[in-house]
VONUMI-687969 format. One record per residue: residue number from 1; x, y negated, z negated of N, C-alpha, C in turn. Coordinates in steps of 0.2 Angstrom, whole numbers, always signed. Last residue first. Layout:
% residues N
+-----+--------+---------+-------+---------+----------+-------+--------+---------+-------+
:   n : n.east : n.north :  n.up : ca.east : ca.north : ca.up : c.east : c.north :  c.up :
+-----+--------+---------+-------+---------+----------+-------+--------+---------+-------+
: NUM :      X :       Y :     Z :       X :        Y :     Z :      X :       Y :     Z :
...
+-----+--------+---------+-------+---------+----------+-------+--------+---------+-------+
***
This chain:
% residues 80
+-----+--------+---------+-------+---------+----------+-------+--------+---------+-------+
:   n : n.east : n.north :  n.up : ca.east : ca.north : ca.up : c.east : c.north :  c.up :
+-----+--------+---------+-------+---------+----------+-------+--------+---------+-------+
:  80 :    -41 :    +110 :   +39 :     -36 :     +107 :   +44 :    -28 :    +113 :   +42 :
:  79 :    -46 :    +117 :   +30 :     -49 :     +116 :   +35 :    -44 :    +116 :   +41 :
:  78 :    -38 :    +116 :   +17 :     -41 :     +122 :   +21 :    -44 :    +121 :   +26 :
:  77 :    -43 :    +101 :   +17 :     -38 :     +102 :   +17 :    -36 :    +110 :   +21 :
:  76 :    -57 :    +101 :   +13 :     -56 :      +99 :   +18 :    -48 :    +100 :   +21 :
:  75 :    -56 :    +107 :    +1 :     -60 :     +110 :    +6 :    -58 :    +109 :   +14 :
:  74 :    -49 :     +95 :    -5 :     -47 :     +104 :    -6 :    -50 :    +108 :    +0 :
:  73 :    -58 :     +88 :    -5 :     -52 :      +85 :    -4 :    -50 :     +91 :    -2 :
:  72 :    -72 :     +91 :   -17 :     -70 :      +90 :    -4 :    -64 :     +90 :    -1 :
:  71 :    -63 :     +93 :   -27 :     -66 :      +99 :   -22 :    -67 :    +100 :   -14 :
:  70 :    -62 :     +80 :   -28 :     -55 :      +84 :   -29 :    -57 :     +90 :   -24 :
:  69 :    -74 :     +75 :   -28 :     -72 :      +74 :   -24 :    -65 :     +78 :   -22 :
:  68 :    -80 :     +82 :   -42 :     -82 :      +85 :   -35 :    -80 :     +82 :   -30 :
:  67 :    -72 :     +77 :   -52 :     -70 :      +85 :   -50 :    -74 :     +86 :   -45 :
:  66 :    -76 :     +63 :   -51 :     -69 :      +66 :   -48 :    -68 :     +72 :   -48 :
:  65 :    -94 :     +63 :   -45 :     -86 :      +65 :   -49 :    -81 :     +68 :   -47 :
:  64 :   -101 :     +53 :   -34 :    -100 :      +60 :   -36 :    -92 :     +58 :   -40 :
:  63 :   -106 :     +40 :   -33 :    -111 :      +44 :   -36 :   -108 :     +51 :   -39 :
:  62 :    -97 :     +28 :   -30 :     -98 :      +33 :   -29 :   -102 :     +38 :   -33 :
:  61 :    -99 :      +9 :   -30 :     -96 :      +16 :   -35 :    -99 :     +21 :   -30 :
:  60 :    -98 :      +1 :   -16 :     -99 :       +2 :   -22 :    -97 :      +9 :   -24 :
:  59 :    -94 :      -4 :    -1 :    -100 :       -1 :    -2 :   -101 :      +4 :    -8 :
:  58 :    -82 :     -12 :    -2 :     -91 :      -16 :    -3 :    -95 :     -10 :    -5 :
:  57 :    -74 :      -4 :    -4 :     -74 :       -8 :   -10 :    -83 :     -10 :   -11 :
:  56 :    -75 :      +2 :    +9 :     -74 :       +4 :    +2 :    -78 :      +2 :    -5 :
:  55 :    -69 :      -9 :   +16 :     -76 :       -8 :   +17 :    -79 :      -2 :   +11 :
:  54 :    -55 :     -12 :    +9 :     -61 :      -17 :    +9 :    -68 :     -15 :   +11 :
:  53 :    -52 :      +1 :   +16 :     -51 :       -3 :    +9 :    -57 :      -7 :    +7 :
:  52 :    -53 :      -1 :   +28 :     -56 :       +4 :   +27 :    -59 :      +1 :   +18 :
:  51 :    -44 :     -15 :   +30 :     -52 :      -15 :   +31 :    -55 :      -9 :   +28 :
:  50 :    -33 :      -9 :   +26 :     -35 :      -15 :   +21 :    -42 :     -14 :   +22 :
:  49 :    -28 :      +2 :   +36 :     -30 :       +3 :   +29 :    -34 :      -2 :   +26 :
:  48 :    -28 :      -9 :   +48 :     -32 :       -3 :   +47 :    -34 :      -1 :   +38 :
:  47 :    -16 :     -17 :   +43 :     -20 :      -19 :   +44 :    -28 :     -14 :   +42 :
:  46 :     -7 :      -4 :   +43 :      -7 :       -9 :   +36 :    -15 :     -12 :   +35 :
:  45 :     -6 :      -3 :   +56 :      -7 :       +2 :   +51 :     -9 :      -1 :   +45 :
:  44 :     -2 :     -15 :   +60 :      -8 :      -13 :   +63 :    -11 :      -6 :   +57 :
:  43 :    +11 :     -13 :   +55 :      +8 :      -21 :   +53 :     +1 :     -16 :   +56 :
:  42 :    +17 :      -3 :   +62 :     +15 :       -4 :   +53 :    +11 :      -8 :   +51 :
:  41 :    +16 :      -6 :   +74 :     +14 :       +0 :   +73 :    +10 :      -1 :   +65 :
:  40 :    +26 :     -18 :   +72 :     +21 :      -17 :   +76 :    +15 :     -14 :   +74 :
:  39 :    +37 :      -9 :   +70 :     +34 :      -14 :   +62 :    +28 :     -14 :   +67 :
:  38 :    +41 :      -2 :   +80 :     +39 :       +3 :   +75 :    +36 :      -3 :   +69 :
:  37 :    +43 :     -11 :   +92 :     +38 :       -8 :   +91 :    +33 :      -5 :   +86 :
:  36 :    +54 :     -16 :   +84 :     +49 :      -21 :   +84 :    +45 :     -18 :   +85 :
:  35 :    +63 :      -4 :   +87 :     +60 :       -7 :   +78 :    +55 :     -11 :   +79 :
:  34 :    +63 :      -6 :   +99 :     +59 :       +0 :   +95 :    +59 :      -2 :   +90 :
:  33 :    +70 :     -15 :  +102 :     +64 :      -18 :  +103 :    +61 :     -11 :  +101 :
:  32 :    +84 :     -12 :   +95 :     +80 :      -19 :   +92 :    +72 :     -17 :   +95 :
:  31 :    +84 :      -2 :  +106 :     +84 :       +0 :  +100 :    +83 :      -6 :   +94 :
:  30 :    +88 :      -8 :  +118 :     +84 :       -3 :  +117 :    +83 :      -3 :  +109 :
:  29 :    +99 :     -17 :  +114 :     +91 :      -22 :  +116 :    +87 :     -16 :  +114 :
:  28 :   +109 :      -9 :  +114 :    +107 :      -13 :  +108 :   +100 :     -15 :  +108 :
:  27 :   +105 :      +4 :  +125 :    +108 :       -1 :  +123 :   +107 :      -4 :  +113 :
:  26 :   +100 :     +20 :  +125 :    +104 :      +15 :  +129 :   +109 :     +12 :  +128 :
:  25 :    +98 :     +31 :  +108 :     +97 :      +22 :  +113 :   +102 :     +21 :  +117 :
:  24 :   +104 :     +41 :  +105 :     +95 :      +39 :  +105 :    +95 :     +35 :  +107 :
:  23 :   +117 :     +42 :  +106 :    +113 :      +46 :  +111 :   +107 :     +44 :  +109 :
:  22 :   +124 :     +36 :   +95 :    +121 :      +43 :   +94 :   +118 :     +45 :   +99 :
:  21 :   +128 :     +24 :  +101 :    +131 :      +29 :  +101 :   +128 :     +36 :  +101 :
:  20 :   +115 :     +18 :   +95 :    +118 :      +16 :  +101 :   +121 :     +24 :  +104 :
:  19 :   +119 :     +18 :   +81 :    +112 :      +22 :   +83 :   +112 :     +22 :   +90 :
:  18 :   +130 :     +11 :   +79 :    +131 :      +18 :   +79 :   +124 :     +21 :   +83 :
:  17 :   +126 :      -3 :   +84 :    +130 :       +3 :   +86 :   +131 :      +9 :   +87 :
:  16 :   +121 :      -3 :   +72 :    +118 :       -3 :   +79 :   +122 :      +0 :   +82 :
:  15 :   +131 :      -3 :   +62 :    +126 :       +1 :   +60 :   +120 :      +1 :   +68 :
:  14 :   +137 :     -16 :   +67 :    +142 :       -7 :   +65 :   +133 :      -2 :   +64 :
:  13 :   +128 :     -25 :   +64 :    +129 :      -24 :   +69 :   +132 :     -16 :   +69 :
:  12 :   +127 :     -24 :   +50 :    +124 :      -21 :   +51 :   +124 :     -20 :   +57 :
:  11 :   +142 :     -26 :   +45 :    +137 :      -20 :   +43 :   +131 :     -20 :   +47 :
:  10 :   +142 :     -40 :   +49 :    +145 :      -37 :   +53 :   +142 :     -28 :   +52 :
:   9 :   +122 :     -49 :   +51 :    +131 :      -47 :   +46 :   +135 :     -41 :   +53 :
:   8 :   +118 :     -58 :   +66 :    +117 :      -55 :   +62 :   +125 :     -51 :   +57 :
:   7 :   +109 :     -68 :   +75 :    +116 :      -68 :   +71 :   +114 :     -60 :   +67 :
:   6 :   +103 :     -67 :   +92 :    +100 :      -64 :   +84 :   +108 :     -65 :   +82 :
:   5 :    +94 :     -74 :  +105 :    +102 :      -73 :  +102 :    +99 :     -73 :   +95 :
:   4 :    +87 :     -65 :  +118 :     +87 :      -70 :  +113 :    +92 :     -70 :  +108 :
:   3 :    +78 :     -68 :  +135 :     +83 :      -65 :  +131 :    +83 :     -68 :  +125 :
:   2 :    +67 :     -61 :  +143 :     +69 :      -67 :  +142 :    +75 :     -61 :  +136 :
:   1 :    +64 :     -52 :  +160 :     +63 :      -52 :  +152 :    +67 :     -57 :  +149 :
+-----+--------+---------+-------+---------+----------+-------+--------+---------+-------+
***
């Protein structure tokens, strides 16, 4: 695995550390490559919603009223 030198303020090393310490990470490397994991995650997430978004957008107004989408929303909600 290659390695990489990150500066970073004294706050916020003290702040690795502790998540360190807390018993949820190993190391320091542990717990930087979960954050990278979790933007990872966000970036693809973000990504997802845009398209959905944008397929949305292309495929125009909606024929049903806000009080009859509030109703699916509801329904489906009791569902799950």
């Amino acid at each position: 695995m290659a390695s990489m030198s990150v500066s970073l303020p004294e706050r916020m090393r003290g702040f690795i550390r502790a998540r360190v310490k807390s018993g949820q990470y190993h190391n320091e490397s542990e717990y930087i490559r979960d954050l990278i994991r979790r933007d990872e995650e966000r970036l693809r997430s973000e990504e997802l919603l845009l398209r959905d978004l944008r397929a949305a957008e292309k495929s125009g107004a909606s024929a049903r009223s806000l009080s009859d989408i509030a109703r699916a929303v509801k329904r489906g909600a009791k569902k799950a």
